[in-house]
C-alpha positions in Angstrom: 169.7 218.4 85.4 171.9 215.7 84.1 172.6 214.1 87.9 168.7 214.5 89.0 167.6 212.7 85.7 170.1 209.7 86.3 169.5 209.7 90.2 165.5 209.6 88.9 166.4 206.7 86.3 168.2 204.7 89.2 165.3 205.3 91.2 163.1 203.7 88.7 165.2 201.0 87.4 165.5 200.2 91.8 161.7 200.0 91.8 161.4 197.6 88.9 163.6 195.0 90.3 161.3 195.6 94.0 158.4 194.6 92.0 159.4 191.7 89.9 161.3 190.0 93.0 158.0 190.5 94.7 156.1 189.3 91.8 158.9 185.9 92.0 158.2 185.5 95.7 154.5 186.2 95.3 154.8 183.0 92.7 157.0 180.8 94.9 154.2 181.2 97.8 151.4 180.5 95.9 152.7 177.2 94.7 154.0 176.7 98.0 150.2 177.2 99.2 149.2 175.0 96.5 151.4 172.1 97.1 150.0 172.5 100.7 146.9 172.3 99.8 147.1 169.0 97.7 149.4 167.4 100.1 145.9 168.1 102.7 143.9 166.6 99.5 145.6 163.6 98.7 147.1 164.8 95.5 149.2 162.4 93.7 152.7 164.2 92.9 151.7 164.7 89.1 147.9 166.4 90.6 149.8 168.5 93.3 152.3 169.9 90.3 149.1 170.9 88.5 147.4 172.3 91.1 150.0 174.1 92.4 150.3 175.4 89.0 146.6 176.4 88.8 147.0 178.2 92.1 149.9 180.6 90.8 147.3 181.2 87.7 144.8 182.1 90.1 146.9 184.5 91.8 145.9 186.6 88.0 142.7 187.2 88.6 142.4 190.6 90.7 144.6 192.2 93.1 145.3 190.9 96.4 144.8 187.4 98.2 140.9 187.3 98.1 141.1 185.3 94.5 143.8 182.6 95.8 142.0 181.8 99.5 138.8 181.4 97.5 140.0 178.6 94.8 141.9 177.1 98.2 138.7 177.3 100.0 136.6 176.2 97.3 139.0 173.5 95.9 139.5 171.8 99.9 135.9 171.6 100.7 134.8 170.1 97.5 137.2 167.8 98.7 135.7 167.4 101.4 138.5 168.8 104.0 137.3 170.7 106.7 139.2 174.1 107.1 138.6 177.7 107.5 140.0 181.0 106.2 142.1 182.0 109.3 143.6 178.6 108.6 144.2 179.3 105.1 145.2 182.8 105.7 147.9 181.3 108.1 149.1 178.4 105.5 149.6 182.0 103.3 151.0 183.6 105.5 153.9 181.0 106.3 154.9 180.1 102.7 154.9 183.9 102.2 158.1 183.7 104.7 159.2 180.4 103.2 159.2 182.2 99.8 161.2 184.8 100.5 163.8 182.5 102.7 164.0 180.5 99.4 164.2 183.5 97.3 166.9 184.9 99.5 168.7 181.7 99.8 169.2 181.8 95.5 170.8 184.7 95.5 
């Protein structure tokens, strides 16, 4: 039993480092998302490092997207920018690759 217990502890030890690199690269794209965003507000550099910030927190809030694309779609129209989920589904979508590019890049 020695060898299924250690081949079981590998196993689990594999699937923690799977989840906190996608937890790093979940991170990376949210402030990537975020810097987006304030870059399409007119941020000043000190704002966009704050909101990018605040968009990472948001990330915190429940499972999934849903709670990021909200704050980015409520945060750009009180702006006054006109945009639309698909478009910040896409902006997701492409700093989820840019993420992991970076991510991959670092090691």
């Amino acid at each position: 039993m020695s060898a299924f217990d250690d081949r079981e502890k590998a196993f689990e030890a594999q699937f923690a480092r799977d989840q906190e690199v996608q937890f790093r690269i979940t991170a990376r794209r949210n402030r990537l998302v975020g810097e987006w965003a304030a870059e399409r507000m007119g941020l000043t550099p000190e704002e966009t490092d704050a909101y990018a910030k605040a968009v990472v927190q948001a990330d915190f809030e429940e499972a999934g997207d849903e709670d990021v694309i909200r704050k980015l779609a409520g945060d750009l129209t009180a702006a006054q920018v006109e945009i639309g989920d698909a478009e910040i589904r896409a902006a997701l979508n492409e700093m989820a690759v840019e993420a992991r590019r970076q991510f991959m890049d670092k090691q």
